[in-house]
C-alpha positions in Angstrom: -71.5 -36.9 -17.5 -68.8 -37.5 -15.6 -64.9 -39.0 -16.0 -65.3 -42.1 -13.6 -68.7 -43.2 -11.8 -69.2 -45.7 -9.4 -72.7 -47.0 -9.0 -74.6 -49.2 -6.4 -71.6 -49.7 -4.3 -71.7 -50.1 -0.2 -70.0 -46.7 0.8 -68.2 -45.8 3.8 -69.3 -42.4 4.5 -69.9 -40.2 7.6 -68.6 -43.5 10.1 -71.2 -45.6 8.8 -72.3 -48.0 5.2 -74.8 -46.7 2.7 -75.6 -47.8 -1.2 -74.6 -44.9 -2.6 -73.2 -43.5 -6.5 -69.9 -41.9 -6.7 -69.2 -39.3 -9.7 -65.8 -38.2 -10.4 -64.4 -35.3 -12.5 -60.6 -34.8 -13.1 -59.0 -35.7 -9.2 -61.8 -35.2 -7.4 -65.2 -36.7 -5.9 -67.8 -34.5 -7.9 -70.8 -35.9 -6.7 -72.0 -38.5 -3.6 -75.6 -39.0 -3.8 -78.6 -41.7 -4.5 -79.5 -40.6 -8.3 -78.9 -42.4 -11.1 -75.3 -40.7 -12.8 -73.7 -41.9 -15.9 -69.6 -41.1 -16.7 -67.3 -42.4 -19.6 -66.4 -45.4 -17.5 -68.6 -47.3 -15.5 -67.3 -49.2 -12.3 -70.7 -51.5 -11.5 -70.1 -51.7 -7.1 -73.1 -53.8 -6.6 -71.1 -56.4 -5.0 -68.3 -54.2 -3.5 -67.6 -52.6 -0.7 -66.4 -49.1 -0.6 -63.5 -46.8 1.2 -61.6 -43.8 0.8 -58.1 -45.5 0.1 -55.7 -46.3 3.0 -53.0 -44.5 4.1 -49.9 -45.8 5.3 -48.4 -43.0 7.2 -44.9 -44.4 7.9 -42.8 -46.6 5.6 -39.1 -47.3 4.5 -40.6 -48.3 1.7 -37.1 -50.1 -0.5 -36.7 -52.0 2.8 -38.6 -54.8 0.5 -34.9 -55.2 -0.5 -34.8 -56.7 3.0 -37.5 -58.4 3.8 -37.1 -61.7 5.6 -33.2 -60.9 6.5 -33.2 -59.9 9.6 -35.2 -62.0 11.4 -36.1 -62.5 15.1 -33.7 -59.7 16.6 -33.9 -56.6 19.0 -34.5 -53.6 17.7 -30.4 -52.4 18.6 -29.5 -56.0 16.8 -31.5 -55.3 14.0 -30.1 -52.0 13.0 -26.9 -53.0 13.5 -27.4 -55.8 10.7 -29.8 -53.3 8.5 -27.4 -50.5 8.5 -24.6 -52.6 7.4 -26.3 -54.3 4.6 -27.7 -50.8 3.3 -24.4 -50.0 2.9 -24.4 -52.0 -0.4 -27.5 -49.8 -1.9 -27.5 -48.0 -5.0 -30.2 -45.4 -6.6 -31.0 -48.5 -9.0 -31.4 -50.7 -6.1 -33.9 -48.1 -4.3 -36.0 -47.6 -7.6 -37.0 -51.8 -7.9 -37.6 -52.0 -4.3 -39.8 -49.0 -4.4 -41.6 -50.6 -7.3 -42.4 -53.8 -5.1 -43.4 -52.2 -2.5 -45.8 -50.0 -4.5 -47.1 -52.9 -6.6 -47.6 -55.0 -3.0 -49.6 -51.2 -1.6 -51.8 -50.8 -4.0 -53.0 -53.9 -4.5 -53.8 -54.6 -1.1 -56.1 -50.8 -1.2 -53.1 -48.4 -0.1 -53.7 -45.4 -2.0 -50.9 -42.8 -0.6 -47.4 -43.6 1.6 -45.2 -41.4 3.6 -41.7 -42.7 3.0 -38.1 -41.9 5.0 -35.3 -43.3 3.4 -32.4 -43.0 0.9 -31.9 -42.3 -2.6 -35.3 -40.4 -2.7 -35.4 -39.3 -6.6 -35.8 -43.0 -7.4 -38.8 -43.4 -5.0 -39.9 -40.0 -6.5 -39.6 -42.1 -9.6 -41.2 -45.1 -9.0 -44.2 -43.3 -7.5 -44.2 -40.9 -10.9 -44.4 -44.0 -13.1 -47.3 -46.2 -10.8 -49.6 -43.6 -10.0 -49.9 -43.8 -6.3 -49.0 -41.0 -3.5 -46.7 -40.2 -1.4 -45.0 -38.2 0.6 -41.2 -38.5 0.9 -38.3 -37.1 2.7 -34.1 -38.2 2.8 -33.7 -40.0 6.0 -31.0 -37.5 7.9 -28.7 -38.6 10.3 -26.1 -35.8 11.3 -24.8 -37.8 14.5 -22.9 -34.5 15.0 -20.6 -34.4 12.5 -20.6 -30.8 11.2 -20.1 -31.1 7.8 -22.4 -34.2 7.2 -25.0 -31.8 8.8 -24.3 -29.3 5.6 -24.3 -31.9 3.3 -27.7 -33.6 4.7 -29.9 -30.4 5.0 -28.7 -29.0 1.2 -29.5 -32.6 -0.2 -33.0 -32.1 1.4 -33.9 -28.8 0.4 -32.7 -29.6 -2.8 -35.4 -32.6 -2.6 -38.2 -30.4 -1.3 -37.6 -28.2 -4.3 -37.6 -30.8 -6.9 -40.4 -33.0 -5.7 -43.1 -30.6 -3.9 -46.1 -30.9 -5.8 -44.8 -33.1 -8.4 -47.1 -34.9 -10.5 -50.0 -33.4 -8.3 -49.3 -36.5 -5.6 -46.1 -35.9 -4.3 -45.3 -33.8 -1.1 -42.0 -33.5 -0.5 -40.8 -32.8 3.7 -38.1 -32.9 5.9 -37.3 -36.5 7.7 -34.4 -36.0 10.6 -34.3 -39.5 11.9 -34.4 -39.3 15.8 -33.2 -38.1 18.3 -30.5 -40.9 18.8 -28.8 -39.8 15.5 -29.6 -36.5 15.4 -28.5 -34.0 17.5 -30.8 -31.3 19.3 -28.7 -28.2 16.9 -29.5 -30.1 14.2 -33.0 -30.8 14.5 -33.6 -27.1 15.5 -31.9 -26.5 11.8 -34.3 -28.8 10.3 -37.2 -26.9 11.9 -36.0 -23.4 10.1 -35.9 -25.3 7.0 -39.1 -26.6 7.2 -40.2 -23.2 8.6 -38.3 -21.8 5.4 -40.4 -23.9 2.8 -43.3 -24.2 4.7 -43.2 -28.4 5.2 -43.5 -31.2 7.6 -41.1 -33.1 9.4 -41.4 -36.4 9.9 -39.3 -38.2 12.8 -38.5 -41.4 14.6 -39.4 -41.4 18.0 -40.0 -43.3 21.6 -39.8 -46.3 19.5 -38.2 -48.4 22.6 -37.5 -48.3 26.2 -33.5 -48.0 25.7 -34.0 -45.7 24.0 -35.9 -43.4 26.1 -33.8 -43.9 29.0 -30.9 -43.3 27.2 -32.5 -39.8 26.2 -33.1 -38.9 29.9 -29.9 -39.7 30.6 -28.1 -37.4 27.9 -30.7 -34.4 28.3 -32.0 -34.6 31.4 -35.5 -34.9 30.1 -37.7 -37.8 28.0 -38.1 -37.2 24.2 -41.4 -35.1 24.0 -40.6 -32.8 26.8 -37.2 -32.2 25.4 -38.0 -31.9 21.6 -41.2 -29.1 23.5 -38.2 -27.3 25.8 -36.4 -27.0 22.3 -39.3 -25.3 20.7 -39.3 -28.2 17.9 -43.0 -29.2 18.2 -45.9 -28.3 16.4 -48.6 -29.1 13.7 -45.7 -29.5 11.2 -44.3 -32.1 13.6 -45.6 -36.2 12.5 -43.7 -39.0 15.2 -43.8 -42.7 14.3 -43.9 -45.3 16.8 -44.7 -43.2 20.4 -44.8 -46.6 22.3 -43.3 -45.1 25.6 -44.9 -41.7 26.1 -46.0 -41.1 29.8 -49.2 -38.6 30.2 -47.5 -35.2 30.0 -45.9 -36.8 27.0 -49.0 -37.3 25.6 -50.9 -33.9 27.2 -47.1 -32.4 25.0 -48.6 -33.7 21.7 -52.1 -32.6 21.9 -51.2 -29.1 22.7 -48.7 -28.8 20.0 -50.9 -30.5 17.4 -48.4 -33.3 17.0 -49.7 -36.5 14.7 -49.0 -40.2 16.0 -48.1 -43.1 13.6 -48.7 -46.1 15.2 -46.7 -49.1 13.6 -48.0 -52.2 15.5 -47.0 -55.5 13.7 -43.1 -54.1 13.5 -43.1 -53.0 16.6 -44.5 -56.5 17.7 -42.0 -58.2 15.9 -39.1 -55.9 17.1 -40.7 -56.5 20.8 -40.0 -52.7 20.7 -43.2 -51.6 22.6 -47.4 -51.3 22.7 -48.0 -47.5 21.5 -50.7 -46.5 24.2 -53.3 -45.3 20.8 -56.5 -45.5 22.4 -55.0 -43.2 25.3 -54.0 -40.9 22.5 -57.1 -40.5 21.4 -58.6 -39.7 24.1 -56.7 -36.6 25.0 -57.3 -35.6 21.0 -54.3 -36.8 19.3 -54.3 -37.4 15.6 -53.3 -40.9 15.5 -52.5 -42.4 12.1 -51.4 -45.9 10.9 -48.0 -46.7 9.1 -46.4 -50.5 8.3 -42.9 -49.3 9.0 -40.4 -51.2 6.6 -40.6 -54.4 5.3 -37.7 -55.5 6.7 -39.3 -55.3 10.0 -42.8 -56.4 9.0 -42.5 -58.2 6.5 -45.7 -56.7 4.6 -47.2 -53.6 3.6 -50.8 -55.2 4.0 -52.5 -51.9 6.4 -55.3 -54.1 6.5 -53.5 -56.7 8.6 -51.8 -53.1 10.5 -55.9 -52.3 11.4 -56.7 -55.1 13.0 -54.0 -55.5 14.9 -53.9 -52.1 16.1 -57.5 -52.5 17.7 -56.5 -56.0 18.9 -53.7 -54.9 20.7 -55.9 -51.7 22.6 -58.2 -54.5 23.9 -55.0 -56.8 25.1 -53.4 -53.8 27.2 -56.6 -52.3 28.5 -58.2 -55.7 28.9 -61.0 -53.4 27.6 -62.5 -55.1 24.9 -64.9 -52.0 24.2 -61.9 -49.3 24.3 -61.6 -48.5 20.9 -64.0 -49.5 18.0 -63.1 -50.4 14.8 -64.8 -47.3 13.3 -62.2 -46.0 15.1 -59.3 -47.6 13.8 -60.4 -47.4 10.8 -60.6 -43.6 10.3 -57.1 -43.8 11.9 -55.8 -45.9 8.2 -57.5 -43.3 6.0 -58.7 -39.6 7.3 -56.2 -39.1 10.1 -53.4 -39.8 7.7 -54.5 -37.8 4.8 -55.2 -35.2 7.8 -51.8 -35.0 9.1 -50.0 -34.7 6.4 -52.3 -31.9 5.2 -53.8 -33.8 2.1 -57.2 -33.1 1.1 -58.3 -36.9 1.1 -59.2 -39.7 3.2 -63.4 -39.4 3.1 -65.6 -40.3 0.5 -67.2 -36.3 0.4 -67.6 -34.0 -2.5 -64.3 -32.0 -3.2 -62.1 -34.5 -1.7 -59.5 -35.9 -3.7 -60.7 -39.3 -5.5 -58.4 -41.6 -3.5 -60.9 -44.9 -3.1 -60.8 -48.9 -3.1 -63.1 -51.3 -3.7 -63.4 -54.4 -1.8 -65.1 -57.5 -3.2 -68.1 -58.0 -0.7 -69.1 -61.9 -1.4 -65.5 -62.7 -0.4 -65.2 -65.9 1.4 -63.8 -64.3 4.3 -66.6 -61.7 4.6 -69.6 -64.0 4.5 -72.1 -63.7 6.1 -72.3 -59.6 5.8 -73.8 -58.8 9.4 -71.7 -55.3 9.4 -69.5 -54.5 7.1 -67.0 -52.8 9.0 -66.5 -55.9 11.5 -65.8 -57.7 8.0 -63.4 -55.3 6.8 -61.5 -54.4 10.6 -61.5 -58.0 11.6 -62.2 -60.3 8.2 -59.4 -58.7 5.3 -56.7 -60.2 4.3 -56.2 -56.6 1.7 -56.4 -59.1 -1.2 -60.2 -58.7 -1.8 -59.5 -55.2 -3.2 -60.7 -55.2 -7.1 -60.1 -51.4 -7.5 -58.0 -49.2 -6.8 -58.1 -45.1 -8.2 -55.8 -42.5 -7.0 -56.2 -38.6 -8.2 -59.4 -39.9 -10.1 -57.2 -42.4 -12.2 -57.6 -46.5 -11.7 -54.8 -47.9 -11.0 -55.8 -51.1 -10.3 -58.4 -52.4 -12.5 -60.0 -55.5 -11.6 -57.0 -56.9 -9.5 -54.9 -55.5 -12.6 -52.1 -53.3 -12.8 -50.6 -51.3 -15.8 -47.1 -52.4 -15.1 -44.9 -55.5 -15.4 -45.2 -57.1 -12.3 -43.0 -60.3 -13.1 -40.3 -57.9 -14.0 -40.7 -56.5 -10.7 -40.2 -59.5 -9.2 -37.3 -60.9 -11.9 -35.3 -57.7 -10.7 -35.3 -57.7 -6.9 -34.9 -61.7 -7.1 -31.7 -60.6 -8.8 -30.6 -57.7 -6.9 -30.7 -60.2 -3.5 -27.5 -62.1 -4.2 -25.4 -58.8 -3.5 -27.0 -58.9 0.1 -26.3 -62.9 0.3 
C-alpha cells in the first residue's frame, strides 16, 4: 500500500510516453512499473498526461508586484524605472507578491523556482505555507561600496543558515547580481562564502550587448573569460540569460561545469538578445529554463517559456530540426533539478515525487498523434489538473488549499502605492 498512486496515466519516462502506475511513499517515487498498485489516495490518470514537474530555474518572483508597469522599454530603461519603484517595497509587500506568483506556478505545472530578490524570509514564507520548492538567495549588489559589501554578504549567510533545508524544499544559495553591480573583489568574497557553506551561486550575466561591451572595456576581457581568469567558475556557478557568449565563452562553461538559464520570452520582450541554447548543448552545457520576473514577462507560464525556446533555435539557425522538443523539454524539468543539485526532475524510483498531470482530451491537444508535440507546441499550462510536490498534492483537481481571491484582493490593493 502506498501514500499516493497514480494509475493508468501516459508517463514521460526515459525521453519517451508509456501507460504506466506511479506509487509514492513519503517524498518519493517508490515504485514505476505496469502492475496493478493500490495507495490511500487514488489519482485515476486514464485521461492524463504525465511529467516530472517543471522547473523554473530563474525568477524574481514578487516582480508580480510589477507586472504590466514597465512596458515596451530597453532593458537600461527598464531598470531604471524598476529600481525606482522597488524602492517603495516592504517585507509585507514581498510576502503577497510571492504568494501570486506561487499560486500562478503551480497551477500552470511548476513544481520548484529559483528566486533572486529582496526581502527573502517572506518568500521563504510564502513557499513554507503553499508547498512548492524553491531555491532562494538575497539579490547582492555591492557596487563597491565597502561597507554595503559587509552588510550584503552577513545578511546572506545569515539567510543560508536559516533557510538551507528548511521544510525539506528549500535550498538556500548565494545570488551576487552581475557583474555590472558587483565588483570582481566582491564576487571572489561570494565564492569563499559559498565555498564556506558548501552552496551555489546564482548570477546575472551576458544578458545584453551593452553590457558586454561595457565589460571588455572595464576588464579588458568579456564576462566568462574574466569571471574564469578570476577563478569564480565552477559547478557551484548557475548564469541566467547567456545571450552573447562567443565559442570560448561557451567552451569556458562546459569545462567549468557552469549551468545556463535561458529566459526567452523576457529577453524577447526586453529585445535583450537570442541565448545561442542549441549551441550550448552541443558542446555539453546544462541548459535549464527560467521565466525571469513578471515584470519583464508578464507570466510565469514555463509552458509558454518551452515553446518558445525551441521556436526561437529554429528562427536563428533556420534549422528547423536543431533541437527537438524532447529536448527542450528535459531542459524545463531534469536539467534544472540537475543544476541546482536536487534529486528530482524524472519520473524514476527514488527521485523526489515532484509531478503534474495534464488533462490529455484538452481541446488544444486533440487529436493525440504524439504527446510531446502536444505538450512542447499545444499547452497553454492551464490543462494541468494535479499538481504534487515532496509526495503532497498541492493542486487537486485545478484546486488549491489556499485563498486565492485574497491573493488577489491584496496585491490589487498594494498597486496604488506604485500608481
Amino acid at each position: 500500500m502506498y501514500d499516493i498512486t497514480i494509475k493508468d496515466g501516459l508517463c514521460f519516462i526515459n525521453g519517451d510516453f508509456v501507460k504506466t502506475n506511479i506509487g509514492i511513499e513519503g517524498n518519493r517515487i517508490a515504485y514505476v512499473g505496469k502492475k496493478n498498485i493500490e495507495g490511500d489516495y487514488n489519482i485515476n490518470a486514464e485521461n492524463k498526461f504525465v511529467l516530472p514537474g517543471l522547473f523554473n530555474a530563474h525568477t524574481h518572483l514578487a516582480m508580480t508586484l510589477f507586472r504590466g508597469y514597465a512596458e515596451d522599454l530597453m532593458l537600461n530603461d527598464w531598470l531604471d524605472r524598476i529600481w525606482n519603484v522597488e524602492r517603495k517595497l516592504t517585507s509585507r509587500d514581498v510576502y503577497w507578491g510571492s504568494m501570486l506568483g506561487i499560486l500562478e506556478m503551480i497551477k500552470s505545472g511548476t513544481v520548484a523556482f529559483s528566486d533572486h530578490y529582496f526581502y527573502m524570509d517572506e518568500v521563504a514564507r510564502a513557499v513554507g505555507e503553499t508547498g512548492i520548492r524553491a531555491v532562494l538567495c538575497n539579490g547582492m549588489m555591492d557596487r563597491g561600496d565597502k561597507e554595503k559589501a559587509e552588510r550584503l554578504l552577513k545578511a546572506s549567510t545569515e539567510f543560508v543558515r536559516k533557510w538551507d533545508g528548511k521544510y525539506g524544499r528549500i535550498k538556500a544559495i548565494v545570488g551576487p547580481h552581475s557583474l555590472f553591480t558587483c565588483t570582481p573583489e566582491f564576487l571572489m568574497r561570494v565564492k569563499a562564502k559559498a565555498e564556506e557553506f558548501d552552496t551555489l551561486i546564482h548570477i546575472h550575466l551576458s544578458e545584453t550587448k551593452k553590457e558586454v561591451q561595457e565589460i571588455k572595456d572595464k576588464y579588458g576581457f568579456p564576462p566568462v573569460e574574466l569571471l574564469d581568469k578570476l577563478g569564480f567558475l565552477s559547478s557551484r556557478v548557475i548564469i541566467a540569460h547567456g545571450n552573447w557568449l562567443d565559442e570560448m565563452e561557451m567552451k569556458i562553461l562546459k569545462e567549468s561545469k557552469v549551468s545556463v538559464v535561458h529566459c526567452p520570452v523576457s529577453n524577447l520582450k526586453l529585445a535583450s538578445g537570442i541565448s545561442r541554447i542549441a549551441k550550448m548543448s552541443s558542446y555539453g552545457i546544462n541548459v535549464c529554463i527560467g521565466t525571469d520576473g513578471a515584470a519583464s514577462n508578464n507570466t510565469y507560464n514555463m509552458f509558454e517559456e518551452i515553446k518558445i525556446a525551441s521556436l526561437l533555435q529554429k528562427m536563428i539557425t533556420e534549422k528547423a530540426d536543431i533541437i527537438s522538443g524532447r529536448d527542450v523539454l528535459r531542459m524545463a524539468t531534469e536539467n534544472g533539478f540537475l543544476a541546482y543539485g536536487v534529486k528530482g526532475g524524472s519520473i524514476q524510483e527514488n527521485m523526489l515525487a515532484d509531478i503534474i498531470l495534464l488533462n490529455k482530451r484538452s481541446i488544444n491537444f486533440t487529436p493525440v498523434y504524439d504527446p510531446l508535440n502536444c505538450i512542447v507546441y499545444g499547452s497553454y499550462g492551464c490543462e494541468v489538473t494535479h499538481t504534487l510536490v515532496n509526495g503532497r498534492i498541492i493542486v487537486n483537481n485545478g484546486e488549491v488549499e489556499f485563498d486565492e481571491d485574497k491573493i488577489i484582493d491584496k496585491i490589487e490593493s498594494i498597486k496604488s502605492k506604485f500608481l
